[in-house]
Chimera marker file (.cmm) of the C-alpha trace (Angstrom):
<marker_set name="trace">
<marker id="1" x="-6.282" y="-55.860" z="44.526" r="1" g="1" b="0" radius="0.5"/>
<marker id="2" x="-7.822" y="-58.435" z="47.151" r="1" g="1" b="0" radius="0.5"/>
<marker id="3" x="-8.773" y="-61.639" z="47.197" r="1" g="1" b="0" radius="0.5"/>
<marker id="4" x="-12.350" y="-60.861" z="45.992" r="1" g="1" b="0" radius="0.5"/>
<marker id="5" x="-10.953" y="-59.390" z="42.817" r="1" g="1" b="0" radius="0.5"/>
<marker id="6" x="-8.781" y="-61.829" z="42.136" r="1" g="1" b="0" radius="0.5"/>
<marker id="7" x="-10.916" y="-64.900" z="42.524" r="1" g="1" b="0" radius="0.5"/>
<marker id="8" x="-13.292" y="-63.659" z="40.107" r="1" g="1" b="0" radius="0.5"/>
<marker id="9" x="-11.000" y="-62.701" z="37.575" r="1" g="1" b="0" radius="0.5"/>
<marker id="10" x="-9.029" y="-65.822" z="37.234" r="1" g="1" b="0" radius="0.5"/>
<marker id="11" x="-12.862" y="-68.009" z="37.315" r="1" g="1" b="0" radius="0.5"/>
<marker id="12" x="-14.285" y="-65.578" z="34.611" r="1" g="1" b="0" radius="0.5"/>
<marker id="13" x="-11.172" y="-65.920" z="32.157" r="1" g="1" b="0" radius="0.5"/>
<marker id="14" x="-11.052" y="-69.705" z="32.411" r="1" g="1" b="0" radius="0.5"/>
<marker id="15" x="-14.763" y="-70.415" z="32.051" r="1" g="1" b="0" radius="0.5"/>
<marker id="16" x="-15.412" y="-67.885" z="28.910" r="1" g="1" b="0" radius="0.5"/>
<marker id="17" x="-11.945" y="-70.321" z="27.572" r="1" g="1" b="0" radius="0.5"/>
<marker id="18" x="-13.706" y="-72.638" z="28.241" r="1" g="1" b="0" radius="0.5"/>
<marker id="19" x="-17.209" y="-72.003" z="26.564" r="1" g="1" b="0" radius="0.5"/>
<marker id="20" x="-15.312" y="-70.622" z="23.845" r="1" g="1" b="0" radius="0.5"/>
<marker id="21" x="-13.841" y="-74.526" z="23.410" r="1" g="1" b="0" radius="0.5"/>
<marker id="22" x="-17.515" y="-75.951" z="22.588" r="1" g="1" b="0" radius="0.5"/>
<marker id="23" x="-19.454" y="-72.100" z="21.603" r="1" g="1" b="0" radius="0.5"/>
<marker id="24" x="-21.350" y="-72.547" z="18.730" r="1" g="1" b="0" radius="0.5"/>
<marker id="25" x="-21.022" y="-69.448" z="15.882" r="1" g="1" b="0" radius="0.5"/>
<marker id="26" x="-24.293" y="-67.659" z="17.665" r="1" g="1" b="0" radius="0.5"/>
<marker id="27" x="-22.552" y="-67.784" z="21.112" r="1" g="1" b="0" radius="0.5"/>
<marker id="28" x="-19.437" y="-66.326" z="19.980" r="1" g="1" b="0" radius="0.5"/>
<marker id="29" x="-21.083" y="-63.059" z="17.870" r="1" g="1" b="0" radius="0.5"/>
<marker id="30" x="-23.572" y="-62.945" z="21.187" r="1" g="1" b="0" radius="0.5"/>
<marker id="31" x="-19.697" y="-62.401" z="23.087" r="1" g="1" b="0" radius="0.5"/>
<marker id="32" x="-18.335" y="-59.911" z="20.464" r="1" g="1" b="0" radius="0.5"/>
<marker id="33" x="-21.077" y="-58.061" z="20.412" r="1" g="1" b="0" radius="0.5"/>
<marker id="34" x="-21.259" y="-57.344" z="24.158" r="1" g="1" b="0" radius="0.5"/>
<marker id="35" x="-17.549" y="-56.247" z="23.992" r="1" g="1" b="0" radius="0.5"/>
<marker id="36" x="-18.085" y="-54.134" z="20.927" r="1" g="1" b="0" radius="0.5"/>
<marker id="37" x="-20.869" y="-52.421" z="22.069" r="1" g="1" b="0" radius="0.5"/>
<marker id="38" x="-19.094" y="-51.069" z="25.370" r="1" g="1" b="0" radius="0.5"/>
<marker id="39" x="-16.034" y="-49.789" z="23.128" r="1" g="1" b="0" radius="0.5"/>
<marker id="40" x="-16.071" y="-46.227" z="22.932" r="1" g="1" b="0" radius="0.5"/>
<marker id="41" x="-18.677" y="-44.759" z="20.565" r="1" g="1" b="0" radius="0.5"/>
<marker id="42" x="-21.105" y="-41.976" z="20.859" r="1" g="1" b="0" radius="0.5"/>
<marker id="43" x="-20.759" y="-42.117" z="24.608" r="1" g="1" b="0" radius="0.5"/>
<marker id="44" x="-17.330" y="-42.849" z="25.974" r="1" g="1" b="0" radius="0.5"/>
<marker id="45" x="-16.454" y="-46.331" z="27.699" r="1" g="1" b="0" radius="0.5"/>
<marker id="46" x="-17.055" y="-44.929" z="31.055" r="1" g="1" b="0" radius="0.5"/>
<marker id="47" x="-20.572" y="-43.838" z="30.733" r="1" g="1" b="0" radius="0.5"/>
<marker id="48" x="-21.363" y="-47.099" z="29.107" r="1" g="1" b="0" radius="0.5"/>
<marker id="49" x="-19.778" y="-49.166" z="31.899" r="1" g="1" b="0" radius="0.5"/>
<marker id="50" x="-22.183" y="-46.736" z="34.238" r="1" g="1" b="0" radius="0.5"/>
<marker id="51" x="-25.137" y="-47.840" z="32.510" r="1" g="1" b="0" radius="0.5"/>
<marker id="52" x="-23.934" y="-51.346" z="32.556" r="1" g="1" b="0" radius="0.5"/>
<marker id="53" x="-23.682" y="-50.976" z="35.758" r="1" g="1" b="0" radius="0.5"/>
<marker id="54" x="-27.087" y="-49.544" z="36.979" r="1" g="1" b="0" radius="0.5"/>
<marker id="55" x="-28.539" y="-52.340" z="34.907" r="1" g="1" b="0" radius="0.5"/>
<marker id="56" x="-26.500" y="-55.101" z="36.186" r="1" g="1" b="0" radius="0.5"/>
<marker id="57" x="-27.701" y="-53.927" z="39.923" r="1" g="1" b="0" radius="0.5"/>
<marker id="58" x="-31.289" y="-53.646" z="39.254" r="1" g="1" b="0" radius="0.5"/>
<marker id="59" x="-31.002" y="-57.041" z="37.069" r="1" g="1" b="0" radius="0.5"/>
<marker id="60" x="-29.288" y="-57.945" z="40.503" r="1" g="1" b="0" radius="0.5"/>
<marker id="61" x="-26.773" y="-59.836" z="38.709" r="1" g="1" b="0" radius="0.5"/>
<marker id="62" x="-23.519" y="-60.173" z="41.120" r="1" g="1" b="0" radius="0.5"/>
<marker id="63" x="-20.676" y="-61.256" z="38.535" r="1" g="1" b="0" radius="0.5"/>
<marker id="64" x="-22.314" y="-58.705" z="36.256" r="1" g="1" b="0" radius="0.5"/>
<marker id="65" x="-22.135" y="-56.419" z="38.981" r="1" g="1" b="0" radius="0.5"/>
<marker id="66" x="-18.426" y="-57.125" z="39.553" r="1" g="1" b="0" radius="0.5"/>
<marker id="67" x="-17.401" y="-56.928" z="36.050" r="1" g="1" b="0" radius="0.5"/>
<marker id="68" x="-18.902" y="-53.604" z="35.474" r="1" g="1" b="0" radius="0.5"/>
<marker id="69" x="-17.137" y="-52.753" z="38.737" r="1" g="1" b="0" radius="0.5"/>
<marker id="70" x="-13.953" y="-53.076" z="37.555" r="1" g="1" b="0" radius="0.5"/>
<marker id="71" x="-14.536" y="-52.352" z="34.168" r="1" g="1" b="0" radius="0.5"/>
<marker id="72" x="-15.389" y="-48.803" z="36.170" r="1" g="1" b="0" radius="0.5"/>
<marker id="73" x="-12.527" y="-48.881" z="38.284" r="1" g="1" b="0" radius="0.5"/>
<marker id="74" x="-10.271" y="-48.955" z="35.182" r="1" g="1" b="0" radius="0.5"/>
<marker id="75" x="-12.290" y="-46.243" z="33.391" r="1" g="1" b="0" radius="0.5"/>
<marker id="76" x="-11.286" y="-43.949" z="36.183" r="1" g="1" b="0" radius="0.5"/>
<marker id="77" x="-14.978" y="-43.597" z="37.978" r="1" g="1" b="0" radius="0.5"/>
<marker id="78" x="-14.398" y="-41.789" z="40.937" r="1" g="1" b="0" radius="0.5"/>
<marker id="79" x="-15.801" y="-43.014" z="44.228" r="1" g="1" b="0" radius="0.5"/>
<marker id="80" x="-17.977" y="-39.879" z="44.161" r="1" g="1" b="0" radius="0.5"/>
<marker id="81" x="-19.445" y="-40.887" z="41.045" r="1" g="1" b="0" radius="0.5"/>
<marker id="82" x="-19.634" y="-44.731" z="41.988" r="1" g="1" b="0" radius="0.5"/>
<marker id="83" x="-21.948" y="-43.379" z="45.244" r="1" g="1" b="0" radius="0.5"/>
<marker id="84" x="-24.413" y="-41.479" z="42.238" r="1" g="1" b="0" radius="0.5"/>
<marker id="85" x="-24.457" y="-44.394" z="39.830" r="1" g="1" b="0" radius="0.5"/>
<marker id="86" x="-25.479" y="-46.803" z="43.198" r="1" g="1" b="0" radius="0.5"/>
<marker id="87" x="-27.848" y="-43.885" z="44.199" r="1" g="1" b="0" radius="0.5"/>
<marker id="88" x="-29.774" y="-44.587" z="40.687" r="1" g="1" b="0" radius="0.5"/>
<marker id="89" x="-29.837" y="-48.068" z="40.885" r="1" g="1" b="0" radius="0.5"/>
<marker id="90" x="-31.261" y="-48.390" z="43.685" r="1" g="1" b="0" radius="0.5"/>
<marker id="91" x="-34.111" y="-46.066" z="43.405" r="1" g="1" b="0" radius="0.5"/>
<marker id="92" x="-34.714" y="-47.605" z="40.228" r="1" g="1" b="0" radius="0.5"/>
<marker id="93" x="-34.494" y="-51.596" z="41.145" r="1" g="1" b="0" radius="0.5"/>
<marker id="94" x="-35.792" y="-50.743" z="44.830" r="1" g="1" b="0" radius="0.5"/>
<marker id="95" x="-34.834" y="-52.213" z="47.864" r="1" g="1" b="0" radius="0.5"/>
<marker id="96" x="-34.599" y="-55.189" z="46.602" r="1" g="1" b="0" radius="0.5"/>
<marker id="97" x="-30.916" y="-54.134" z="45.095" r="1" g="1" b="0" radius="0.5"/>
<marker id="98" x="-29.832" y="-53.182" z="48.725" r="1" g="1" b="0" radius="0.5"/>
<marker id="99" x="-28.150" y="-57.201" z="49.194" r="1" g="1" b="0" radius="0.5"/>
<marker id="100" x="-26.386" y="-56.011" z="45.918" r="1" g="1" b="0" radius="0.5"/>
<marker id="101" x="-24.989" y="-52.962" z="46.801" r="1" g="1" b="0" radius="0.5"/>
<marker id="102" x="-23.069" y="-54.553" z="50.107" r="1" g="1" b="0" radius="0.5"/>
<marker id="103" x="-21.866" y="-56.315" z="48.025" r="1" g="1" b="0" radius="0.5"/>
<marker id="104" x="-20.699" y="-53.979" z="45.344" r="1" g="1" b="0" radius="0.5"/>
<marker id="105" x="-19.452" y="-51.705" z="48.185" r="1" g="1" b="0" radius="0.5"/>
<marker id="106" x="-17.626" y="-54.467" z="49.620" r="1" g="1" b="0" radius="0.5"/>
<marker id="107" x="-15.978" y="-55.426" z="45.853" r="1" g="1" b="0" radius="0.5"/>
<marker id="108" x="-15.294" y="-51.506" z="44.875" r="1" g="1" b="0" radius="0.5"/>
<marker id="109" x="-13.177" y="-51.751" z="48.143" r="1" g="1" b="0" radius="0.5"/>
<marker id="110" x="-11.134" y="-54.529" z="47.221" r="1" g="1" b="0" radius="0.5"/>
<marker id="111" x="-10.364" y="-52.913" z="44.134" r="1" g="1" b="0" radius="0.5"/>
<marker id="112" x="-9.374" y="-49.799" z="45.648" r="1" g="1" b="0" radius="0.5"/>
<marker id="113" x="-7.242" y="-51.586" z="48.145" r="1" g="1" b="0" radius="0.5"/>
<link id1="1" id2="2" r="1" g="1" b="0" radius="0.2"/>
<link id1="2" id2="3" r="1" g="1" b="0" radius="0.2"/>
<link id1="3" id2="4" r="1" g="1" b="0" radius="0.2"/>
<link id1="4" id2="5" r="1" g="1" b="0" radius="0.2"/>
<link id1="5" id2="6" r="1" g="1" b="0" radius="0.2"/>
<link id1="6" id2="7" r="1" g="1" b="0" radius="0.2"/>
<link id1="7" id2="8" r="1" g="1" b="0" radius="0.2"/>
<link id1="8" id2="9" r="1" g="1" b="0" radius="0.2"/>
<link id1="9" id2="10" r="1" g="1" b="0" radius="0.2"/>
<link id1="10" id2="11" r="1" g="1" b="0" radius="0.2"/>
<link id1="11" id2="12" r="1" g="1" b="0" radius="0.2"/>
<link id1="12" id2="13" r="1" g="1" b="0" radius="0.2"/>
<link id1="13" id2="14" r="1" g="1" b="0" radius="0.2"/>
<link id1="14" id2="15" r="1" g="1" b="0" radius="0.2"/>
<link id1="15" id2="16" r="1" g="1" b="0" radius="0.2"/>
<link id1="16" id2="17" r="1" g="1" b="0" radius="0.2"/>
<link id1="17" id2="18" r="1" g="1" b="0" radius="0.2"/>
<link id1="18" id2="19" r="1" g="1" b="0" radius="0.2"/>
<link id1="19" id2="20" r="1" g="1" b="0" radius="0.2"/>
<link id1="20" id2="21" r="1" g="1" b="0" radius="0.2"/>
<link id1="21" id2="22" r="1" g="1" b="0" radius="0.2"/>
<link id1="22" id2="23" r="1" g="1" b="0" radius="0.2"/>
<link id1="23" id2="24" r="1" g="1" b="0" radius="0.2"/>
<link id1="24" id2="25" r="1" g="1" b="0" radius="0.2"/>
<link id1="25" id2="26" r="1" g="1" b="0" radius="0.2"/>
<link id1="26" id2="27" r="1" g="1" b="0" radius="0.2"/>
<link id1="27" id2="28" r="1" g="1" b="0" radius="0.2"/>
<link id1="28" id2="29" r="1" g="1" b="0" radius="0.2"/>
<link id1="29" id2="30" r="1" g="1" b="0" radius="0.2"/>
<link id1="30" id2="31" r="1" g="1" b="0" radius="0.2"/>
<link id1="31" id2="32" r="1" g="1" b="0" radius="0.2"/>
<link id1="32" id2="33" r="1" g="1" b="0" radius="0.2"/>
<link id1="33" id2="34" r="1" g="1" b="0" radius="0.2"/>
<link id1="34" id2="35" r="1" g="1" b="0" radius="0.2"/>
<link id1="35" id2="36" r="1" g="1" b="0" radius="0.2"/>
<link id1="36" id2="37" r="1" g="1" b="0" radius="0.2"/>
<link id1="37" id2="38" r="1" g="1" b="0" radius="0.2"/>
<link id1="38" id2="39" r="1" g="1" b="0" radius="0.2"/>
<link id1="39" id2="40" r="1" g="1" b="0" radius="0.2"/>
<link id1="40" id2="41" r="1" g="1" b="0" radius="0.2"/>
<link id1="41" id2="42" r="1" g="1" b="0" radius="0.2"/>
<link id1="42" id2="43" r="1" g="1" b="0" radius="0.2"/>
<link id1="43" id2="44" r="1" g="1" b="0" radius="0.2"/>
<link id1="44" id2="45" r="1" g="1" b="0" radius="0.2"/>
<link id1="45" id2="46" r="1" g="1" b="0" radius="0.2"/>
<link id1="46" id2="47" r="1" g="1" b="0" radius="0.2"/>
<link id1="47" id2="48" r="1" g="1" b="0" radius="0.2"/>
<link id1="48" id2="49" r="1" g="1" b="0" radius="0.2"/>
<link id1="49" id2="50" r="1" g="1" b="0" radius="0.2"/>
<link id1="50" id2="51" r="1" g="1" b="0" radius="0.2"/>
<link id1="51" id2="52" r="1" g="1" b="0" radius="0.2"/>
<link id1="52" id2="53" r="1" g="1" b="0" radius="0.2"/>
<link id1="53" id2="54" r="1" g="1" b="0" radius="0.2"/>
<link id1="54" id2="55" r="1" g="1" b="0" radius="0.2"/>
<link id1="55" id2="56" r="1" g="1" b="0" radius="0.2"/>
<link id1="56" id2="57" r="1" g="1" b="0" radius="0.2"/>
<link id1="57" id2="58" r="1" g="1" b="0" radius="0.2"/>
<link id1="58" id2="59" r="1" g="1" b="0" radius="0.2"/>
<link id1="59" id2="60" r="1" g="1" b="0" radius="0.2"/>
<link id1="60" id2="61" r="1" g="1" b="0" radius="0.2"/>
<link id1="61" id2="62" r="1" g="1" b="0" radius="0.2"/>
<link id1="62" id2="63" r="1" g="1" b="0" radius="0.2"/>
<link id1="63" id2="64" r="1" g="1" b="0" radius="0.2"/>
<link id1="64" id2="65" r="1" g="1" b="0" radius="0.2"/>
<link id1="65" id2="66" r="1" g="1" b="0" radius="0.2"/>
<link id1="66" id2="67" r="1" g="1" b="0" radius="0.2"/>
<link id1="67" id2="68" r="1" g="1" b="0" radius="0.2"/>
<link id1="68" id2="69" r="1" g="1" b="0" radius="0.2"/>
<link id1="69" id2="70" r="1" g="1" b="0" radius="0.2"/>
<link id1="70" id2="71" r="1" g="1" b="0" radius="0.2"/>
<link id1="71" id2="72" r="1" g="1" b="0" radius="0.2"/>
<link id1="72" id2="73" r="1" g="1" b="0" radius="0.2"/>
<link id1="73" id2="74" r="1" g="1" b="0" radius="0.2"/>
<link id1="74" id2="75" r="1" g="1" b="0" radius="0.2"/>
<link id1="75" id2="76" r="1" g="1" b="0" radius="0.2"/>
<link id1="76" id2="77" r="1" g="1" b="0" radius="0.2"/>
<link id1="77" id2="78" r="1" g="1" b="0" radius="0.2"/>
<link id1="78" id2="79" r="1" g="1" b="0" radius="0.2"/>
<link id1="79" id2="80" r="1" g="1" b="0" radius="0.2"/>
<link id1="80" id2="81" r="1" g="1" b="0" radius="0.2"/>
<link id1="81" id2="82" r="1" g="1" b="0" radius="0.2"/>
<link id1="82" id2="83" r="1" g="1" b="0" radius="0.2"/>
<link id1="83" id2="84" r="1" g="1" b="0" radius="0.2"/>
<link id1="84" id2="85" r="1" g="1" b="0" radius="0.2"/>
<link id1="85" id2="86" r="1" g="1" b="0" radius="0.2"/>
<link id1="86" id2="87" r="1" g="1" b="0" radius="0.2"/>
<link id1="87" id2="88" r="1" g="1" b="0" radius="0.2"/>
<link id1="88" id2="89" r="1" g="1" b="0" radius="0.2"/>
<link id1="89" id2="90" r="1" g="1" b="0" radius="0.2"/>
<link id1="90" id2="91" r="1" g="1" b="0" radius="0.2"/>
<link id1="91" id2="92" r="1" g="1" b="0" radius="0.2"/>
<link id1="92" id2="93" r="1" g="1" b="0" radius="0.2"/>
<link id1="93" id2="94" r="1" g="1" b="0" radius="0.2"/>
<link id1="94" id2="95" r="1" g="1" b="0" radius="0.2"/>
<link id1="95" id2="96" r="1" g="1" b="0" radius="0.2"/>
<link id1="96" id2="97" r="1" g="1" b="0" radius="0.2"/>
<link id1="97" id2="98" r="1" g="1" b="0" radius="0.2"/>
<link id1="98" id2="99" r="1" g="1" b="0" radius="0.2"/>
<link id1="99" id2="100" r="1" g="1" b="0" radius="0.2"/>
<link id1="100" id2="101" r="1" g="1" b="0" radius="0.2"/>
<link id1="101" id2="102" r="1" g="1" b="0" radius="0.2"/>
<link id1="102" id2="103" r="1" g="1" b="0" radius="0.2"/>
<link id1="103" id2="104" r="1" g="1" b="0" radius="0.2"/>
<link id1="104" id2="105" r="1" g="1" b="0" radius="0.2"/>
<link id1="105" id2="106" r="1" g="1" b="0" radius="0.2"/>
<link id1="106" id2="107" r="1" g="1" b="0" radius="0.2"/>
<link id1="107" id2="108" r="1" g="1" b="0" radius="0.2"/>
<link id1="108" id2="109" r="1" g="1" b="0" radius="0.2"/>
<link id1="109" id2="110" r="1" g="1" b="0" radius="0.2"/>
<link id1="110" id2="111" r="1" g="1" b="0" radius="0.2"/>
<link id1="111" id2="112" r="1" g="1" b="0" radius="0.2"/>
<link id1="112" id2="113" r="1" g="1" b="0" radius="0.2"/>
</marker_set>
């Protein structure tokens, strides 16, 4: 994986250590529920990444973006599919999520790499 990849996953492990130092009891069920609540269920892990996704882009939220990236990436998602799931976000969030999906493009390369 590149340099992209890399970069972001050591920063996002060592900040949520660190919030987790000082979290307060309402921080820490906010964290467990947002990893329960992609854990397989009623819909499998990969469509819920998907929709995490889609929302992240039209939210136009970058490290969102290139969590649910890889989070897709391990599910299996296809490049194929990855091209659909960009296709909705943008015509939901508008052009406006164009910036985003360079740089989603350029991030779903490095994990490909």
């Amino acid at each position: 994986m590149g340099k992209l990849v890399t970069e972001f996953n050591d920063y996002r492990s060592r900040m949520n250590d660190r919030v987790m130092e000082t979290a307060n009891t309402n921080i820490k069920r906010f964290f467990a529920l947002d990893t329960t609540s992609y854990a397989e269920g009623a819909l499998d892990v990969k469509t819920k990444e998907m929709l995490g996704l889609v929302a992240s882009m039209v939210l136009r939220c970058d490290d969102c973006i290139k969590y649910h990236l890889g989070k897709c990436y391990e599910a299996g998602l296809s490049t194929a599919e990855l091209n659909e799931v960009f296709m909705i976000a943008n015509l939901v969030g508008g052009s406006i999520v164009i910036p985003h999906y360079r740089r989603a493009v350029e991030y779903w390369d490095e994990l490909n790499a």
